[in-house]
C-alpha positions as CSV (number, residue, x, y, z in Angstrom):
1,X,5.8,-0.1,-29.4
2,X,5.9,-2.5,-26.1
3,X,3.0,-3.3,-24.5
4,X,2.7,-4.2,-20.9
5,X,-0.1,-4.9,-18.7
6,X,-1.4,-3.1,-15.3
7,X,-3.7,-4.5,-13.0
8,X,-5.6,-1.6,-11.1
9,X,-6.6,-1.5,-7.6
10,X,-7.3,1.2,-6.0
11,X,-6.1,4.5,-5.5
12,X,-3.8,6.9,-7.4
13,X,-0.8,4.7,-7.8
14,X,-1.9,2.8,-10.9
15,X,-2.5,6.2,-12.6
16,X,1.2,7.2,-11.5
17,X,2.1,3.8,-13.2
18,X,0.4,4.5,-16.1
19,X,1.4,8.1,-16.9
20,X,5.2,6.3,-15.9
21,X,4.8,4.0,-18.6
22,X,3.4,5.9,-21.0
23,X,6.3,8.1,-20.3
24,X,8.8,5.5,-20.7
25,X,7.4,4.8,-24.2
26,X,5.1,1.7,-23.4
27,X,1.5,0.9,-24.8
28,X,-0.4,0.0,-21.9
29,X,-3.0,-2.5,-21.5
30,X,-5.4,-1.9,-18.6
31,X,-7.2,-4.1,-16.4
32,X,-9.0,-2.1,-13.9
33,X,-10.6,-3.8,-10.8
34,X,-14.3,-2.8,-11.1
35,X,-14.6,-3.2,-7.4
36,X,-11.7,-1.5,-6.8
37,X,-10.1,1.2,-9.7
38,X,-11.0,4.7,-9.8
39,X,-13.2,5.6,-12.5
40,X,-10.5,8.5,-13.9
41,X,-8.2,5.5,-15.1
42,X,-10.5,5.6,-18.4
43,X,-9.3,8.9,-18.5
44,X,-5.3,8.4,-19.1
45,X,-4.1,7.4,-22.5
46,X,-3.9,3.7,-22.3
47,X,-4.2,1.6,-25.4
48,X,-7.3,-0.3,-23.9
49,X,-9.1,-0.5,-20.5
50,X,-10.8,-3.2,-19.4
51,X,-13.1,-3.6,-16.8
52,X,-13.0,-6.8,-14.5
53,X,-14.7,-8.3,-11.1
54,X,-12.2,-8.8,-8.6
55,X,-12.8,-12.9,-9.3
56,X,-12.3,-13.2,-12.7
57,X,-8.7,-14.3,-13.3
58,X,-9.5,-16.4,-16.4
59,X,-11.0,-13.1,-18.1
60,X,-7.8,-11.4,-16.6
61,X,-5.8,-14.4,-18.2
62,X,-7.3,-14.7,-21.5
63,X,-7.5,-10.4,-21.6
64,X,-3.6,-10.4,-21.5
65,X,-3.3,-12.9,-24.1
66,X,-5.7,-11.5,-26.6
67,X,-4.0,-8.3,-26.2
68,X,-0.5,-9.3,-26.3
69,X,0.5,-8.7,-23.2
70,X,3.8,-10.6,-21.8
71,X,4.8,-8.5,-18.8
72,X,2.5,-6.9,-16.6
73,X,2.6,-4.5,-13.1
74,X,0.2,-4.7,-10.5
75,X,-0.6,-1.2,-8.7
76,X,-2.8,-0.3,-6.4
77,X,-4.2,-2.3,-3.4
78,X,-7.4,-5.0,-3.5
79,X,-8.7,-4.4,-0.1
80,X,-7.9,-7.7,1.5
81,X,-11.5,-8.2,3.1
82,X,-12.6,-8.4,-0.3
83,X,-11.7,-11.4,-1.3
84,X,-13.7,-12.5,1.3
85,X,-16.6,-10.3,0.4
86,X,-19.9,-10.8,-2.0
87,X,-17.5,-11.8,-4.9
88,X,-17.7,-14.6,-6.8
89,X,-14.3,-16.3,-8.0
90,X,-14.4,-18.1,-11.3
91,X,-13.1,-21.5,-11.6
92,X,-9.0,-20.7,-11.5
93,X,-9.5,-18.0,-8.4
94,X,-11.4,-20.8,-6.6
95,X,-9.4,-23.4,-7.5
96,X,-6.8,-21.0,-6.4
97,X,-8.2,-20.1,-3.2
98,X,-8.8,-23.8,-2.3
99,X,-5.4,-24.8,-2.8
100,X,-3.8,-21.4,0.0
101,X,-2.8,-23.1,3.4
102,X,-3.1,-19.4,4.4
103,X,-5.1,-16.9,3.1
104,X,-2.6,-13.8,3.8
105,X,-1.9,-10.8,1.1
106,X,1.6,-12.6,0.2
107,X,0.1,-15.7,0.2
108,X,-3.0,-14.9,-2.3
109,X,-1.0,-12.5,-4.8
110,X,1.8,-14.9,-4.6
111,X,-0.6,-17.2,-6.0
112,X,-2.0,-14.8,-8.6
113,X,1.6,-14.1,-9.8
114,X,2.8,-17.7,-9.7
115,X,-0.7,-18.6,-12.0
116,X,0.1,-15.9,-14.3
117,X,3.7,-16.6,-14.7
118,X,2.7,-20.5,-15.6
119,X,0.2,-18.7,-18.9
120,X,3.6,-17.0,-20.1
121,X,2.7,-13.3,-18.3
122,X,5.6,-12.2,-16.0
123,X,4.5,-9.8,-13.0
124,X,6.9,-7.1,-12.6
125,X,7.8,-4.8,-9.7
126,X,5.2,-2.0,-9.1
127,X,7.5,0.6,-8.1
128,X,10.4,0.1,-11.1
129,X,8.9,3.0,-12.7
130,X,8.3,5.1,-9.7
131,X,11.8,5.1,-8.4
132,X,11.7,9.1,-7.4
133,X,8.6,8.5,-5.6
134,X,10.6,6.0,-3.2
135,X,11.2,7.6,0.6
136,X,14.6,8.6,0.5
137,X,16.5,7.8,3.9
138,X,16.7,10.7,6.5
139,X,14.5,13.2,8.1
140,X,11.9,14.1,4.7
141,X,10.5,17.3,6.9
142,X,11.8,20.7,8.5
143,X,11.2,19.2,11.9
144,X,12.9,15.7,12.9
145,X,11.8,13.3,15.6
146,X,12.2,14.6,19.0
147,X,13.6,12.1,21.3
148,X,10.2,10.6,22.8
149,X,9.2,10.2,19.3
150,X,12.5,8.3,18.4
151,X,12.0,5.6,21.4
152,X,8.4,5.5,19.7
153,X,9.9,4.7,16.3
154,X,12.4,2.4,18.1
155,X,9.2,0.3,19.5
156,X,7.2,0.8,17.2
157,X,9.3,-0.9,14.5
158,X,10.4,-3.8,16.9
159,X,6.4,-4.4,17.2
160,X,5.8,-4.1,13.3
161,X,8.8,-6.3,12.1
162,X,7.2,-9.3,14.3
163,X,3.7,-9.0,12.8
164,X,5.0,-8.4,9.6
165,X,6.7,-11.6,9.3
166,X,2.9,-12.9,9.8
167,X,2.0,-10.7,6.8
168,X,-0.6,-8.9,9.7
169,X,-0.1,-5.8,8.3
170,X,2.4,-2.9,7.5
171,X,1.1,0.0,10.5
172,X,1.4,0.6,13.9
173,X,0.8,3.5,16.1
174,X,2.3,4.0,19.5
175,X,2.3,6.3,22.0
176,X,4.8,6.2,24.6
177,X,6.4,2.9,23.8
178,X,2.6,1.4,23.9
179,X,0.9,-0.1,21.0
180,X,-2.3,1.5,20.7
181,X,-3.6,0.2,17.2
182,X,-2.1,-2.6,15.1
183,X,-3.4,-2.9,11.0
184,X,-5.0,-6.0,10.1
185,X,-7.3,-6.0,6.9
186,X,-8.8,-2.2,7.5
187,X,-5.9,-0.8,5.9
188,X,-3.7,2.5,7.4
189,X,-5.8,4.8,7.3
190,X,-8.4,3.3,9.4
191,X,-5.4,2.1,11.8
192,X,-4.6,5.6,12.6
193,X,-8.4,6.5,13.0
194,X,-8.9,4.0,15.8
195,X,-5.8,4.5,18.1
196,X,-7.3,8.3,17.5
197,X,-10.3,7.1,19.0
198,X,-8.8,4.7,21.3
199,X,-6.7,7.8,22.7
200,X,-10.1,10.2,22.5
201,X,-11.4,8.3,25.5
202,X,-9.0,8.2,27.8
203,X,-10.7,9.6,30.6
204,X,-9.3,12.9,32.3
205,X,-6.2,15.2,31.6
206,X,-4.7,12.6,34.1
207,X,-4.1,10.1,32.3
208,X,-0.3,8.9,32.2
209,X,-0.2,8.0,28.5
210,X,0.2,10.8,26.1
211,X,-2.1,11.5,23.7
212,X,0.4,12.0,20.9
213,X,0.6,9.5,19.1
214,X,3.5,7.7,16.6
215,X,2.9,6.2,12.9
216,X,5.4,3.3,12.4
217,X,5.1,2.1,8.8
218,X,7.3,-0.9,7.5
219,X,7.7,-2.9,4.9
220,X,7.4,-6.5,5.0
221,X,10.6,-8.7,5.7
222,X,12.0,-9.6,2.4
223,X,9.3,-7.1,0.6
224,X,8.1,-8.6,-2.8
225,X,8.0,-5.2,-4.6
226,X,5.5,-6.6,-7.9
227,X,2.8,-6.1,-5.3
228,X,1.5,-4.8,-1.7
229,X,4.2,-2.2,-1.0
230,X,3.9,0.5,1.2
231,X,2.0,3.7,-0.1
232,X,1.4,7.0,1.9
233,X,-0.6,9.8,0.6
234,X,-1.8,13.5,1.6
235,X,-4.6,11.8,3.0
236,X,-2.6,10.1,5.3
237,X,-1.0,13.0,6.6
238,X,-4.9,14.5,7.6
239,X,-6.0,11.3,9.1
240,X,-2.4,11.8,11.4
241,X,-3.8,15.7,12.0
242,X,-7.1,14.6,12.8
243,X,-6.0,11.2,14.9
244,X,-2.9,13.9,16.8
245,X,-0.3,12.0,15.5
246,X,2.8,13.7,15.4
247,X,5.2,11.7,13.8
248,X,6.0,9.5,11.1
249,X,8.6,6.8,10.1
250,X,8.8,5.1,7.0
251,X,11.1,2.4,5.2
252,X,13.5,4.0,3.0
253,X,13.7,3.0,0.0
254,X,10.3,0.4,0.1
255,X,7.7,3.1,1.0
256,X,5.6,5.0,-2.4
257,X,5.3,8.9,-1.6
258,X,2.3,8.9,-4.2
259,X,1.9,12.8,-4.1
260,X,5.5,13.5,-3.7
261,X,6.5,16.4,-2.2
262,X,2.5,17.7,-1.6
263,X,3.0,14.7,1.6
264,X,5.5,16.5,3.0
265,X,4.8,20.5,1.9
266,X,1.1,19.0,4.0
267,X,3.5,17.6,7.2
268,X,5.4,20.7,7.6
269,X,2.0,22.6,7.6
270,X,0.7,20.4,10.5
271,X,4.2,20.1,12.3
272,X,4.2,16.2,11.6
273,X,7.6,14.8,11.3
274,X,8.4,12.2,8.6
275,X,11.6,10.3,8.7
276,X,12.9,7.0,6.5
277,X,15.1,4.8,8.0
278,X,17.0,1.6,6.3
279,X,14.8,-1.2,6.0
């Protein structure tokens, strides 16, 4: 049996990878991110799980190669403030983190994949065996974007293509063709939370800027799919409820549904309109 190697952030998705490959027949070799991996990954029927700090890439290195491992998926997001948090990078991370002219998500697993791929390990797209968890293109939900929303969508991914090509982030959230929140390294969730926040306070019933707000989520021009891709959970559909977001658009075809049809069974419930449109 072929083994192959997943590197485990956070999140459901690597356990989705791993039931996948498990599925497709492979051993799996795990390397779970202790600052990052959900405990359940020991859990799943992998051939081994190892536990690792978020800076040891020569453990990570000299794991794969002790196990056998060749090819190898990366699932899962690292939190990009924490490579900049209490960690401590071995020699090759900091040797690798000294040699970045910027220090972007592209830019740092870039790095991480082009290290690995010089010790013989190959890093292969994260979503090849998640294919039917992909947004399909159209309107996903009973209810499509009314017209306002469209416009929103229309901004919304004019504003996100430009950042994106800066690797920013993936999210923005608009209301009435006005960016109220932009992601940086807080990640979705918290994106939404804030222009919630931001739209809590406007003062008075007044105010000329609606309080519903839009979810624009891209991915990245030229989207490298062995890592940082697009995820959207059930979780994000209750941060929308809570935040009174009303809408959603997604890239087709380079956004993870992680809990399939439970995202949009949970948007119909709260009247939240999903839609995937062509990258």
């Amino acid at each position: 049996m072929e083994r192959i190697g997943l590197i485990a952030g956070n999140g459901k998705f690597p356990l989705l990878v791993l039931d996948a490959a498990r599925a497709a027949g492979y051993e799996v070799v795990v390397v779970a991110i202790k600052e990052e991996a959900l405990p359940e990954i020991e859990t799943r029927s992998a051939a081994s799980v190892h536990w690792l700090s978020l800076g040891e890439l020569s453990k990570l290195i000299d794991t794969f190669r002790r196990e056998g491992v060749r090819r190898a998926i990366m699932a899962g997001q690292v939190k990009h403030k924490q490579i900049f948090s209490a960690i401590r990078p071995d020699w090759r991370l900091a040797k690798l983190l000294l040699s970045l002219t910027t220090r972007n998500t592209d830019s740092l697993l870039g790095a991480v994949a082009k290290v690995l791929a010089e010790e013989g390990i190959t890093l292969e797209s994260s979503t090849g065996l998640l294919e039917p968890l992909l947004a399909k293109s159209g309107v996903l939900t009973r209810r499509a974007p009314t017209e306002w929303e469209r416009q929103n969508i229309d901004y919304g991914r004019a504003v996100a293509r430009d950042l994106a090509q800066h690797d920013i982030g993936q999210t923005v959230v608009i209301a009435e063709s006005a960016c109220v929140s932009v992601e940086a390294m807080e990640g979705t969730d918290a994106t939404i939370k804030r222009a919630g926040q931001i739209m809590g306070s406007l003062r008075g019933d007044a105010s000329t800027l609606s309080r519903a707000l839009t979810v624009v989520k891209i991915a990245k021009p030229n989207q490298d799919m062995r890592f940082d891709v697009p995820v959207i959970g059930v979780k994000t559909i209750e941060v929308m409820q809570s935040a009174g977001a009303t809408c959603l658009a997604l890239d087709a075809g380079k956004c993870l549904l992680l809990d399939g049809k439970k995202i949009l069974d949970a948007a119909n419930a709260a009247g939240i309109a999903v839609v995937a449109d062509p990258a």
